[in-house]
KOLFI-539407 format. One record per residue (C-alpha): residue in one letter; x, y, z; residue number from 1. Coordinates in Angstrom, 3 decimals, padded with zeros to 6 digits. Each point is the difference from the previous one (the first is absolute). Layout:
N
[pt 'a' [X Y Z] NUM] ...
end
This chain:
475
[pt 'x' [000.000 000.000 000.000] 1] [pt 'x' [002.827 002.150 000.612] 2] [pt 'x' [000.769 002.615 002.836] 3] [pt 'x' [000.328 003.896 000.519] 4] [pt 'x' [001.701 002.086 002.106] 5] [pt 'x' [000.147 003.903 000.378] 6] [pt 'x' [001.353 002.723 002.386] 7] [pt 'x' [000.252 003.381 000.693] 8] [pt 'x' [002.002 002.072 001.966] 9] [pt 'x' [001.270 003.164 001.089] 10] [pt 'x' [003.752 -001.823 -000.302] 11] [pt 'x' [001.718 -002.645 -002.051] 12] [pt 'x' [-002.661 -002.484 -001.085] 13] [pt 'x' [002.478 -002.482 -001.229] 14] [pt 'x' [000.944 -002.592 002.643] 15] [pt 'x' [-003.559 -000.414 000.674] 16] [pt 'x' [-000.979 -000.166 -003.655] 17] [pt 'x' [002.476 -003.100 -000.346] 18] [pt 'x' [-000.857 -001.700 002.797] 19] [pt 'x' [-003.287 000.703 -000.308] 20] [pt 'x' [-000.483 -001.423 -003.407] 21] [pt 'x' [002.133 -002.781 000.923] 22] [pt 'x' [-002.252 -001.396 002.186] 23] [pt 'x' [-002.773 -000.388 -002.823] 24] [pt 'x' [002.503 -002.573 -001.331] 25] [pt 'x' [-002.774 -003.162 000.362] 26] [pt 'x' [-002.195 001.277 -001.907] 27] [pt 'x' [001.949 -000.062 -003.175] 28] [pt 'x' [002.981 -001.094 -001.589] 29] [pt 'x' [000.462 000.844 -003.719] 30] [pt 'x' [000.336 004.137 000.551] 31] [pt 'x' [000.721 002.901 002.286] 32] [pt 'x' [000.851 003.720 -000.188] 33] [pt 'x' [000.058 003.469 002.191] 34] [pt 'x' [-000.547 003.276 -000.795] 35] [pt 'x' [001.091 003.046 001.977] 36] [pt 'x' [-000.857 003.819 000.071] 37] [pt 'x' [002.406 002.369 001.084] 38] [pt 'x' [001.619 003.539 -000.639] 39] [pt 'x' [001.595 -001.754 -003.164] 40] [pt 'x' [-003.429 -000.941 -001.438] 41] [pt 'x' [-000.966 -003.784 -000.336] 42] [pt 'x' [002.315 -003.116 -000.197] 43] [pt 'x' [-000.901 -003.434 -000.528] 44] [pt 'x' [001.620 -003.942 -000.326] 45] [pt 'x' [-001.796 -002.978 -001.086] 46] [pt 'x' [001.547 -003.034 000.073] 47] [pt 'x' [-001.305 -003.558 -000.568] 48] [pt 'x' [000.192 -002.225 003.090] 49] [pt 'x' [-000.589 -003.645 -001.226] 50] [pt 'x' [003.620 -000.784 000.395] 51] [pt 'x' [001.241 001.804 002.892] 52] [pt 'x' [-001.948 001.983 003.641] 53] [pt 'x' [-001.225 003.080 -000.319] 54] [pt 'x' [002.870 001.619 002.509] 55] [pt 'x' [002.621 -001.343 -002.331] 56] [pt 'x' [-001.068 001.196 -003.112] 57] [pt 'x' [-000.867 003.766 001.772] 58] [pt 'x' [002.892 000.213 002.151] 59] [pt 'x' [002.110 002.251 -002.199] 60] [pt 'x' [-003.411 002.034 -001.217] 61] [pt 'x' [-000.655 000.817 003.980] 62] [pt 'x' [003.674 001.248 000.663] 63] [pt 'x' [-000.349 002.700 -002.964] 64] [pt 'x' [-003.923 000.835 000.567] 65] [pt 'x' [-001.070 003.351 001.329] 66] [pt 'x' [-003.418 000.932 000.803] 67] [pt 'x' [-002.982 001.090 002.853] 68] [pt 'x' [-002.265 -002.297 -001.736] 69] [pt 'x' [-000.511 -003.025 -001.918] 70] [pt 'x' [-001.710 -003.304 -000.883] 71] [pt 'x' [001.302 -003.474 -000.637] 72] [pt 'x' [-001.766 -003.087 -001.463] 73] [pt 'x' [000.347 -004.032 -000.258] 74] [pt 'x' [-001.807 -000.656 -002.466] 75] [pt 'x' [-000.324 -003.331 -003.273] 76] [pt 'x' [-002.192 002.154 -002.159] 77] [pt 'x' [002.685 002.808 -001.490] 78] [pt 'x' [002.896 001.669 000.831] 79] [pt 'x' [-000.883 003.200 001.967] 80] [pt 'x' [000.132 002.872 001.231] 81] [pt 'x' [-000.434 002.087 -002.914] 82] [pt 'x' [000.305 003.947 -000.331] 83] [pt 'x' [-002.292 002.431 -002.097] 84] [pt 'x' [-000.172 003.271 -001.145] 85] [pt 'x' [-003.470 000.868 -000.313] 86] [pt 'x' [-002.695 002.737 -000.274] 87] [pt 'x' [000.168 -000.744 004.228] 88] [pt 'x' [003.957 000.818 000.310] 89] [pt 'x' [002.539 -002.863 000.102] 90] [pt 'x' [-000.901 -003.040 001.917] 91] [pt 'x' [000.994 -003.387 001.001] 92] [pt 'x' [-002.313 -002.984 000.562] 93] [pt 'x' [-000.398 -003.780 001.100] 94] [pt 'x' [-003.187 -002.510 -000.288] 95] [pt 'x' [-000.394 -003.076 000.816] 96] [pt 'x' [-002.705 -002.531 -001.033] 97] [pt 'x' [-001.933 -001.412 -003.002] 98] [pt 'x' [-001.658 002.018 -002.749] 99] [pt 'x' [-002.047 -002.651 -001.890] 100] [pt 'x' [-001.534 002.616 -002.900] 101] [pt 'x' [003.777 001.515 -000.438] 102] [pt 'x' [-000.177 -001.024 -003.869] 103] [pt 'x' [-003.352 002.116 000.060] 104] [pt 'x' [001.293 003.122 001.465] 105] [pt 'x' [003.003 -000.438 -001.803] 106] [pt 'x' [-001.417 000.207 -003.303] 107] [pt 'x' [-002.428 002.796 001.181] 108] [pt 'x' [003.183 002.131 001.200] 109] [pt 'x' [001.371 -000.793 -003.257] 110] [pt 'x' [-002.806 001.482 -002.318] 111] [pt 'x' [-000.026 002.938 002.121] 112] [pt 'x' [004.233 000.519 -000.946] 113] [pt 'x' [001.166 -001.073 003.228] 114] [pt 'x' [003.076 -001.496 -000.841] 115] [pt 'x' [002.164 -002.898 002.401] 116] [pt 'x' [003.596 -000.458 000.162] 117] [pt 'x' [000.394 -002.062 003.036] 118] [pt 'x' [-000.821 -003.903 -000.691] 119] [pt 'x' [000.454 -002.934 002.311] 120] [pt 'x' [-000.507 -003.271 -001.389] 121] [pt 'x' [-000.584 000.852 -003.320] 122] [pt 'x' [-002.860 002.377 001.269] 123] [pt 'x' [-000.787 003.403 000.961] 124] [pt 'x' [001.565 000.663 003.873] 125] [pt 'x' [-002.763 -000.325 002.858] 126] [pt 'x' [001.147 003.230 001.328] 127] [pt 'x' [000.093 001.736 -003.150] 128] [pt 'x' [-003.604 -000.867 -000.856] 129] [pt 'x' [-001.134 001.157 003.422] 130] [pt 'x' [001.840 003.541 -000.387] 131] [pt 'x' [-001.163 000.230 -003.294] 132] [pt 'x' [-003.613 -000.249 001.332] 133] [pt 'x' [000.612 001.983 002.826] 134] [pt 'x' [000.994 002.524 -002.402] 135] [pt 'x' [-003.721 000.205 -001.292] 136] [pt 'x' [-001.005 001.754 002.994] 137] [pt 'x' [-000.611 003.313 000.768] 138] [pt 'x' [002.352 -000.074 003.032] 139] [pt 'x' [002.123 -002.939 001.279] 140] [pt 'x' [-002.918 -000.965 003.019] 141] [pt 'x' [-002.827 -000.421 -002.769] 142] [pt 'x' [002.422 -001.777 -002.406] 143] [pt 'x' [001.337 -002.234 002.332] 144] [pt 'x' [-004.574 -000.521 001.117] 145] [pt 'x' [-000.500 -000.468 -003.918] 146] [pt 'x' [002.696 -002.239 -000.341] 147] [pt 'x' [-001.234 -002.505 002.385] 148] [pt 'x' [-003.179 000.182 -001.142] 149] [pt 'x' [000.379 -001.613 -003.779] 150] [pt 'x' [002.761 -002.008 000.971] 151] [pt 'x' [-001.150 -003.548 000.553] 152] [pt 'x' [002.086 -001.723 002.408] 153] [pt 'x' [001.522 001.969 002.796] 154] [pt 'x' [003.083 002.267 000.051] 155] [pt 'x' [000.924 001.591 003.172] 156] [pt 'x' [002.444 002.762 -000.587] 157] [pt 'x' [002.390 002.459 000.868] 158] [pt 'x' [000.709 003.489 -001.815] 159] [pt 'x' [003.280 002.293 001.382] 160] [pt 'x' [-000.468 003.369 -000.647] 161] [pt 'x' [001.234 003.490 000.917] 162] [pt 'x' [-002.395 000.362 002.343] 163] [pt 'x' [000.488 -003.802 001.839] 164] [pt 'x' [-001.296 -003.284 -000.823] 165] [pt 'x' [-003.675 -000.439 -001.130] 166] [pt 'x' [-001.111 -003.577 001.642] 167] [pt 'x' [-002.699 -001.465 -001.635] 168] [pt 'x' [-001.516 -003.964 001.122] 169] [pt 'x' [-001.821 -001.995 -002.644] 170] [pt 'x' [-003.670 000.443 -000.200] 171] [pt 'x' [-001.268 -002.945 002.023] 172] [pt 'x' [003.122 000.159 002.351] 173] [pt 'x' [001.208 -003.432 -001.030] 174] [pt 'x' [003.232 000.657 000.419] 175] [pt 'x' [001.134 002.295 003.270] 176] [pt 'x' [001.562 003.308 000.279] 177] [pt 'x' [000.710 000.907 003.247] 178] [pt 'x' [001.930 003.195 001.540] 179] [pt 'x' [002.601 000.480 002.282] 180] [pt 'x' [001.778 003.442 001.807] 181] [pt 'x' [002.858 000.108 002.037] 182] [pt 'x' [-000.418 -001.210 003.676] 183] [pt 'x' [003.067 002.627 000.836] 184] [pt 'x' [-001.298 002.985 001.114] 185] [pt 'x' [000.312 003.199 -001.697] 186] [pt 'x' [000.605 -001.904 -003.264] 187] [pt 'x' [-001.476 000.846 -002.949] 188] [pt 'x' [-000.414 -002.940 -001.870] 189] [pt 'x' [-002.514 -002.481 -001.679] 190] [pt 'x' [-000.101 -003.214 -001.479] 191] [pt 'x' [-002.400 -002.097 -002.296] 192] [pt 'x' [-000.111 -003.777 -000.660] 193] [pt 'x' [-000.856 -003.034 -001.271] 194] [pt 'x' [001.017 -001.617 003.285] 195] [pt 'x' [-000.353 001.074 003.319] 196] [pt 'x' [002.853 -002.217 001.035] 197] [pt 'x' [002.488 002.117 -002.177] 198] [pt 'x' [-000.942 003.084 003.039] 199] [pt 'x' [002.029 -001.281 003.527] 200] [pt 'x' [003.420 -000.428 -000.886] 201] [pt 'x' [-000.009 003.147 -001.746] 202] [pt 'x' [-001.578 002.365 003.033] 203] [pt 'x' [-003.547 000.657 -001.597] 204] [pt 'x' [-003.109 -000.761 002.111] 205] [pt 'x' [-003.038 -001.397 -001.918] 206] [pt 'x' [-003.123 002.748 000.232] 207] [pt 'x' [-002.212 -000.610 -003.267] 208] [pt 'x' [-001.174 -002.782 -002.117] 209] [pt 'x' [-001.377 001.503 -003.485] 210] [pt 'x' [-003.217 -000.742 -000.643] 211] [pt 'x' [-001.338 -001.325 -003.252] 212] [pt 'x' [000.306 002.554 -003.201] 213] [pt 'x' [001.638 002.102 002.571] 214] [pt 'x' [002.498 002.752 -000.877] 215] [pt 'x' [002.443 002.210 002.102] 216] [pt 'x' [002.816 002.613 -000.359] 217] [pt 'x' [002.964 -001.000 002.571] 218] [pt 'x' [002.758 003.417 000.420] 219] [pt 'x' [002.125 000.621 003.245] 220] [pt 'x' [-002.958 002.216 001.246] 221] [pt 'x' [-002.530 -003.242 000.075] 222] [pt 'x' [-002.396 -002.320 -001.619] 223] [pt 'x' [-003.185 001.764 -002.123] 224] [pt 'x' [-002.336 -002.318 -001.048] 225] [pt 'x' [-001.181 001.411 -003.832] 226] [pt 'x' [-002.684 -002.625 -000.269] 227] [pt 'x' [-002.000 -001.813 001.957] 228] [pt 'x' [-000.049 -003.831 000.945] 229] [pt 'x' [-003.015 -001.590 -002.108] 230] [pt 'x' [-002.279 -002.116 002.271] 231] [pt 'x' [000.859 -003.934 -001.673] 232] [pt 'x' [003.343 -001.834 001.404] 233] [pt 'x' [000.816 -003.006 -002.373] 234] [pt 'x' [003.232 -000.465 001.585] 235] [pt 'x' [001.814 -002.899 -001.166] 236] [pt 'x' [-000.401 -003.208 002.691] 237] [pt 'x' [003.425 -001.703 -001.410] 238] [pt 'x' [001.658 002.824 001.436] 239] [pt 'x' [-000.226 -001.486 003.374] 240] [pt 'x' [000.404 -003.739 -001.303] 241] [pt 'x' [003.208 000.539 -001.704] 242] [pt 'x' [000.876 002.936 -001.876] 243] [pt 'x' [000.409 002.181 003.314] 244] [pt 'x' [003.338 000.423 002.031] 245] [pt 'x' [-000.955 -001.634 003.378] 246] [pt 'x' [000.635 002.758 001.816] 247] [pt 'x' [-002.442 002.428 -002.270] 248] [pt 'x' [-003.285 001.388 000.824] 249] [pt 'x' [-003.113 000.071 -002.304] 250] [pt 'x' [-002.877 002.387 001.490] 251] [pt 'x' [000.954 -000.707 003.414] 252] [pt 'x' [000.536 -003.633 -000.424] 253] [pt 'x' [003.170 -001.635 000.360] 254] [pt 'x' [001.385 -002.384 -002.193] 255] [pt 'x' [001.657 -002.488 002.456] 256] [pt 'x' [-002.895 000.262 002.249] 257] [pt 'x' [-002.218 -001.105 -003.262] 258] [pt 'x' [002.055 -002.560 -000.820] 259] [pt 'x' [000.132 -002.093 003.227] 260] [pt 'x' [-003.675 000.453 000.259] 261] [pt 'x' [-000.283 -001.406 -003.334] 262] [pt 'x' [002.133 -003.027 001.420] 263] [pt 'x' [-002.447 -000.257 002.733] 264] [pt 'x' [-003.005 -000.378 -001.994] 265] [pt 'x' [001.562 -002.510 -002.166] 266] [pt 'x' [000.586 -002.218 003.504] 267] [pt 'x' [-003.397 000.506 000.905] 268] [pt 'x' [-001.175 -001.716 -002.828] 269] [pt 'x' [002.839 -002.755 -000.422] 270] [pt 'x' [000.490 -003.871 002.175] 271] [pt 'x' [002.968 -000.905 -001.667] 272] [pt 'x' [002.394 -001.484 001.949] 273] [pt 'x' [003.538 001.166 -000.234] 274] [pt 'x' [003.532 -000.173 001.484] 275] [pt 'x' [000.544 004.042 -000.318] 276] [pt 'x' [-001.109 002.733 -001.987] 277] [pt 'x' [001.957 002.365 -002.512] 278] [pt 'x' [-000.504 002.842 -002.025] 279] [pt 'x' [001.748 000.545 -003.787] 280] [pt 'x' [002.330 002.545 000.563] 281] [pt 'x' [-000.532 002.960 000.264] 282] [pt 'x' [-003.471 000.887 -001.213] 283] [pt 'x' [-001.867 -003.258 001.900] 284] [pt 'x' [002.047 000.455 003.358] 285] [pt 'x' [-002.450 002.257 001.762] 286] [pt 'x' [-002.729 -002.212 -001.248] 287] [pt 'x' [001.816 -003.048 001.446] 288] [pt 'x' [000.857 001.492 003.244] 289] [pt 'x' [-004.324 000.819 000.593] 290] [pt 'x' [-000.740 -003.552 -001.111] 291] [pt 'x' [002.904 -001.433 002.837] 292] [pt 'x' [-001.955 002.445 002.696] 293] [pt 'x' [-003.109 -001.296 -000.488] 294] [pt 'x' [000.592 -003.593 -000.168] 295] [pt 'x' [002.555 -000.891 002.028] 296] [pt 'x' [002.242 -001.379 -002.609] 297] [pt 'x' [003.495 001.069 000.590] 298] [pt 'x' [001.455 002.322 -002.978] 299] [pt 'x' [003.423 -001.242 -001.521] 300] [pt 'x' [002.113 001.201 -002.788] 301] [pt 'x' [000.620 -002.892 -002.826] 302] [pt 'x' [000.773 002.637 -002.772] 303] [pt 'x' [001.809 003.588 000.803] 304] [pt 'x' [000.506 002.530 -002.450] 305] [pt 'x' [003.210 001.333 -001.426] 306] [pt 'x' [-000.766 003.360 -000.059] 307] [pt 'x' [002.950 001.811 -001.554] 308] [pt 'x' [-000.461 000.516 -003.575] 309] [pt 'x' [-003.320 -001.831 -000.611] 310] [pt 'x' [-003.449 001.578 000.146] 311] [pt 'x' [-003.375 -001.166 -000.193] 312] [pt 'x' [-000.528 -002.218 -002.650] 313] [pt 'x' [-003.650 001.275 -000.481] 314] [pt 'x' [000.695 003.281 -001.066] 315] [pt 'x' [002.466 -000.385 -002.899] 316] [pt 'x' [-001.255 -000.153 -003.712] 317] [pt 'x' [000.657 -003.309 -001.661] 318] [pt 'x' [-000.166 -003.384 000.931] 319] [pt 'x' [003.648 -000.497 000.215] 320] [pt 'x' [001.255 002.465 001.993] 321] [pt 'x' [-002.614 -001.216 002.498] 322] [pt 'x' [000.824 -003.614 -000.158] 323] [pt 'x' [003.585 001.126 000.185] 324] [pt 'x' [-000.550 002.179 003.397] 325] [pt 'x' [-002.279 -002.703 001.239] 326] [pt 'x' [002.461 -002.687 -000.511] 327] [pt 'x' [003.170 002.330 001.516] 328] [pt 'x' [-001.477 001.297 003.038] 329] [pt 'x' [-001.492 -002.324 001.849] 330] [pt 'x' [002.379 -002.971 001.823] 331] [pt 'x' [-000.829 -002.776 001.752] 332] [pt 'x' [000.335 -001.609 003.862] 333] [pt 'x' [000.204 -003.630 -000.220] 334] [pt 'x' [000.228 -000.501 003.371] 335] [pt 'x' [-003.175 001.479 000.660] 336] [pt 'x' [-001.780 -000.900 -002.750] 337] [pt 'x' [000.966 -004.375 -000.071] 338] [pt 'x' [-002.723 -001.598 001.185] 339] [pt 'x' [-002.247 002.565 000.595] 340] [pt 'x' [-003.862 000.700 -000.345] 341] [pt 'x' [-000.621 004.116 -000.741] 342] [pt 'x' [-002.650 001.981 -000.731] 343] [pt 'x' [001.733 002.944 -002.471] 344] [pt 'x' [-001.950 003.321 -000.336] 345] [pt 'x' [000.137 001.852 -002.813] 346] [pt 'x' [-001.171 003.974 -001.206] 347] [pt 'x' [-001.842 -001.672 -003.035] 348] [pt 'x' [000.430 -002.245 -002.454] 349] [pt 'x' [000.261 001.746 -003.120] 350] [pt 'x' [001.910 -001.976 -003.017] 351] [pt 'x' [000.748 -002.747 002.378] 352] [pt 'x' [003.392 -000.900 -001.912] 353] [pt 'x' [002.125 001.147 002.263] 354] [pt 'x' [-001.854 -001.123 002.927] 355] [pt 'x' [000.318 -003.758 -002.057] 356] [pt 'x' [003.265 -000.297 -000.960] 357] [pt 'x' [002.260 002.018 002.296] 358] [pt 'x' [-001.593 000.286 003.489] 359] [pt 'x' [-002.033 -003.433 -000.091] 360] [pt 'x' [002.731 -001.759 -001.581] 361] [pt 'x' [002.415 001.045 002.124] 362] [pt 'x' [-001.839 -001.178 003.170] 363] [pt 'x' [-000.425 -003.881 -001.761] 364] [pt 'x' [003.502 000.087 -001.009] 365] [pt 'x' [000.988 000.818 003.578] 366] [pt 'x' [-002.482 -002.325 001.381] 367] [pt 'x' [-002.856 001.018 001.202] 368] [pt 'x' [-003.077 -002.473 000.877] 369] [pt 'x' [-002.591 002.497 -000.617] 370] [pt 'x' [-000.542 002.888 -001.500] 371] [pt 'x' [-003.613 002.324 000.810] 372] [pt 'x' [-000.192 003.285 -002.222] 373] [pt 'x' [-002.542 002.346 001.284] 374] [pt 'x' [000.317 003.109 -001.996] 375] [pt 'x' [-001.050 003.479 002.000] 376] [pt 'x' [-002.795 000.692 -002.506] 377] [pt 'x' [-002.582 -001.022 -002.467] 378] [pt 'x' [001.144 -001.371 -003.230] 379] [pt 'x' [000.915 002.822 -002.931] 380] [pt 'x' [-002.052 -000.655 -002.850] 381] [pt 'x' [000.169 003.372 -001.715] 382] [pt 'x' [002.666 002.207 -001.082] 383] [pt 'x' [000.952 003.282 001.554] 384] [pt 'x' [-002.100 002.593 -001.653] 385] [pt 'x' [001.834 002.968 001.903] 386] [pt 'x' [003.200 -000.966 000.580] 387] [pt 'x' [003.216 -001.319 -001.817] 388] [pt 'x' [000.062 -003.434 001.875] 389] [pt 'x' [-002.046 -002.937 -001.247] 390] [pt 'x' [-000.814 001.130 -004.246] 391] [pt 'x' [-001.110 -002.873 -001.184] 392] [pt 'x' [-002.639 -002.901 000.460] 393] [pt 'x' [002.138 -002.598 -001.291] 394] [pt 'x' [002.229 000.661 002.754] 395] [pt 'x' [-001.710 -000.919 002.829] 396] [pt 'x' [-000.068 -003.744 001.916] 397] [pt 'x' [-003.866 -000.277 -000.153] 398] [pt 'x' [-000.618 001.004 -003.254] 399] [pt 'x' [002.838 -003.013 -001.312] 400] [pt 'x' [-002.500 -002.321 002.181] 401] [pt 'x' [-003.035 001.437 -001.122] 402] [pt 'x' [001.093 -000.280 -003.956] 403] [pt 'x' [001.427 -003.792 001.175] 404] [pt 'x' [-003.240 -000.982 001.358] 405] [pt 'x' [-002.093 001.794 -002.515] 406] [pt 'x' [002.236 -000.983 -003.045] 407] [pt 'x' [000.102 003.348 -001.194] 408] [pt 'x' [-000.574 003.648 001.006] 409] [pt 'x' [-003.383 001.300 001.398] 410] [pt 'x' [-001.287 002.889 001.115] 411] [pt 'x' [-002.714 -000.307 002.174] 412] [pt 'x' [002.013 -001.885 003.569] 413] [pt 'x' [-002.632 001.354 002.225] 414] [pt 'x' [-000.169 -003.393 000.776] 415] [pt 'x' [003.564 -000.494 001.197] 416] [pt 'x' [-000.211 003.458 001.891] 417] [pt 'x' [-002.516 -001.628 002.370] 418] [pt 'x' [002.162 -001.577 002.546] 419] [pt 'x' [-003.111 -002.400 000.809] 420] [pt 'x' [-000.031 -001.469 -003.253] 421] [pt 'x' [001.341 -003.573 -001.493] 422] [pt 'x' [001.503 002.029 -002.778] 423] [pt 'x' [001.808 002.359 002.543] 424] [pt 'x' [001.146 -003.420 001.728] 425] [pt 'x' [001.324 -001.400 -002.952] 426] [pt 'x' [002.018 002.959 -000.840] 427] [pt 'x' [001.784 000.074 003.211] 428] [pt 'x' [000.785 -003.188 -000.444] 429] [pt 'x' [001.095 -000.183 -003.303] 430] [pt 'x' [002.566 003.111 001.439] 431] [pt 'x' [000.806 -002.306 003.121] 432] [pt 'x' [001.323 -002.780 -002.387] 433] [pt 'x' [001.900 002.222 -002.314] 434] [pt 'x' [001.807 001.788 003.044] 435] [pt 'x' [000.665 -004.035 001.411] 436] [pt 'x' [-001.169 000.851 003.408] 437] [pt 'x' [-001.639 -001.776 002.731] 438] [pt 'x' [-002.983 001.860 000.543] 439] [pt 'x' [-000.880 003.887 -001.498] 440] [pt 'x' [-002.909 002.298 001.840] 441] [pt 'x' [-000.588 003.375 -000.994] 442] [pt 'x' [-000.795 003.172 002.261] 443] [pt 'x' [-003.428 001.110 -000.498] 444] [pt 'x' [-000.917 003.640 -001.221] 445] [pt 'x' [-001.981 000.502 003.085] 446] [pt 'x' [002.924 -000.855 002.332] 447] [pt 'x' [002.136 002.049 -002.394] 448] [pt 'x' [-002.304 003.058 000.785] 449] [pt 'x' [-000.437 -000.716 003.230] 450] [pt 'x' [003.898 -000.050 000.504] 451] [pt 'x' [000.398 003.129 -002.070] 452] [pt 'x' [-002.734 001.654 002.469] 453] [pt 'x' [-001.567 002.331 -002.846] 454] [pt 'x' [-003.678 -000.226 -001.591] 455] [pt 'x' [-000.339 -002.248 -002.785] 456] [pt 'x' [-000.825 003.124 -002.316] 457] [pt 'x' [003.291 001.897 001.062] 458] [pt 'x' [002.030 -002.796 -001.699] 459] [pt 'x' [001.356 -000.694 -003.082] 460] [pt 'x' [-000.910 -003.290 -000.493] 461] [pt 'x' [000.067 -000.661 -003.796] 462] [pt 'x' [002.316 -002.264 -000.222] 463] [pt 'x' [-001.053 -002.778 002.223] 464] [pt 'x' [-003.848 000.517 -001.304] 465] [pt 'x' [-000.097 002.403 -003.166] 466] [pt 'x' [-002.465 002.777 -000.357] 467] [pt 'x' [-003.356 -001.789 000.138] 468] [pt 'x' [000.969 -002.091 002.809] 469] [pt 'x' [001.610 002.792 001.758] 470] [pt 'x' [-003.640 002.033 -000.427] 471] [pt 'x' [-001.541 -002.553 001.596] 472] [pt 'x' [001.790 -000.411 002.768] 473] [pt 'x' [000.121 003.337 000.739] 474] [pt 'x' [-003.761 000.134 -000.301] 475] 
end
């Protein structure tokens, strides 16, 4: 999904910018840039980060930076920031997110003689297409409101200016912005983010989450909200499952706290009998850890992560880098794991391949008697609509054993989204098989919401129950 980071000060902006930005690093790992604002005008460095940490590939950019404000990004889409000259003054901005109609508004910018240079995969630059329809506004508040409003998708974005740094949250808030200022006193200074988490270490207090379609101006002298919050939260419930640093905060609600609730629900429900329980590292630790709490069943560590160099194999673009960071990062206790019955929480199950022949494997080969997956949510069955993570159905471990157990193709699966159903049965079975596993049980999405401690209608749900499904619910 990618991540954002902003601040403004009365001083140098630049240690906090790096740092800042830095730690958006889970949520992407293809590219990342900063822009800065100071008495010299604007400066900014993009690099690609698929081969290399973000602090690497920045460390020389940070030494030479100068500047009282700036934004960063993390970000798979495009490389970003970019700077503009426009009918507004010169400006810098960052998005993140999905546009799903950008071949749409491209062509319409196009007949009206906009004109793109910046292209990212062979097509026109997120962040370009979102300054170029900011640039239809009359003023960069109602272009940034009329932006949002024909993009389908969501962007959330961030535009430096002159003046400070316009902050603007998607328009059903499924992604978070959140703000930040100083917690020394007499300090002018302000932060925005993608992740709360990214505030402590650097000295900034939390003190705002941004509403939905929200918009504010951040400068030393405050925060000025420019446009209102609208009234309907879709925030993304994945955040909390996976995508979210554990020690991040969605509307008030913690991530860790979610996540060993999660593994408490999933005990509630389970009998399984078991030697210990363990989480896959790092993302299904917390879930792990709620599950041990609740049932008694002593939490061990079979597989431990090797954590320099490798990120999460969920977030990088094609297959084979993820198979490759699967395969590298994760290592093996044999001592703990011969002999051994153990229930293994998961985030989700979302391709399952990895899950198959890396982390299951690696427990037979080492000798495990049993092996109990019980994944932290209900299974994906549609892609992300809104975000740059899951694009396509073919992708996904239910739809392979839908279109096995169908034959082809279909659809209509209402019948396999009913987790009371024979067809729903058979699906998580045909999974359990191809994952080789001794037994496979599913969180349900009311134990998911329940964990996550938000209404139904506040949560993105889409891609555990696509739209009509997620209507009904709500209803």
């Amino acid at each position: 999904m990618g991540g954002l980071f902003g601040v403004v000060t009365e001083d140098s902006c630049v240690r906090t910018l790096f740092y800042g930005t830095d730690y958006h690093s889970h949520l992407g790992t293809e590219h990342a840039g900063m822009a800065v604002l100071g008495q010299k005008g604007f400066y900014n460095t993009i690099h690609e980060i698929s081969q290399a940490q973000f602090k690497s590939r920045f460390v020389d950019d940070y030494r030479k930076m100068e500047g009282h404000s700036g934004i960063g990004v993390i970000d798979d889409e495009a490389p970003q920031p970019l700077i503009f000259r426009s009918k507004f003054g010169v400006f810098a901005v960052v998005a993140t997110g999905l546009i799903t109609n950008k071949k749409k508004l491209v062509e319409e910018l196009l007949n009206e003689g906009v004109s793109f240079s910046e292209m990212a995969g062979g097509g026109v630059n997120n962040a370009e297409l979102v300054a170029a329809l900011i640039n239809r506004g009359d003023n960069i508040v109602e272009g940034i409101a009329s932006m949002r409003g024909i993009i389908e998708g969501s962007i959330c974005a961030l535009v430096l200016t002159r003046e400070g740094i316009y902050a603007a949250r998607d328009k059903a808030g499924r992604f978070p912005l959140v703000l930040g200022k100083s917690r020394e006193p007499g300090v002018k200074s302000y932060v925005v983010a993608t992740e709360a988490s990214s505030f402590e270490n650097l000295g900034y207090e939390l003190f705002k989450f941004l509403g939905p379609g929200e918009i504010v101006l951040l400068s030393p002298e405050g925060v000025k909200q420019l446009k209102p919050a609208g009234p309907d939260l879709k925030i993304c419930a994945f955040l909390w499952i996976y995508t979210g640093s554990p020690s991040s905060i969605y509307e008030g609600i913690g991530v860790e706290d979610t996540r060993e609730r999660c593994g408490r629900y999933l005990a509630r429900r389970d009998n399984v009998e078991a030697d210990f329980v363990t989480g896959v590292p790092d993302s299904g630790i917390g879930h792990a850890i709620g599950y041990a709490m609740e049932s008694g069943i002593p939490y061990r560590r079979p597989l431990v992560k090797y954590t320099p160099g490798y990120g999460r194999s969920y977030t990088p673009p094609t297959q084979e880098i993820r198979h490759l960071v699967a395969e590298m990062k994760l290592a093996s206790v044999r001592d703990v794991i011969r002999g051994s019955r153990m229930i293994v929480c998961d985030d989700s199950i979302v391709r399952g391949t990895q899950l198959r022949n890396l982390t299951v494997k690696k427990l037979w080969d080492q000798g495990a008697k049993e092996i109990h997956i019980r994944p932290a949510c209900p299974p994906l069955m549609f892609p992300c609509i809104y975000g740059s993570s899951t694009r396509s159905i073919s992708e996904l471990a239910c739809r392979r054993a839908i279109r096995a157990l169908e034959g082809k193709d279909i659809e209509d699966v209402s019948e396999y989204l009913d987790p009371s159903s024979a067809r729903h049965a058979q699906m998580i079975e045909w999974i359990r098989q191809d994952l080789n596993v001794s037994s496979l049980k599913y969180m349900t999405i009311e134990d998911m919401i329940a964990a996550i401690g938000l209404p139904a209608h506040q949560l993105c749900l889409y891609c555990w129950l696509g739209k009509q499904r997620t209507k009904t619910l709500h209803n």
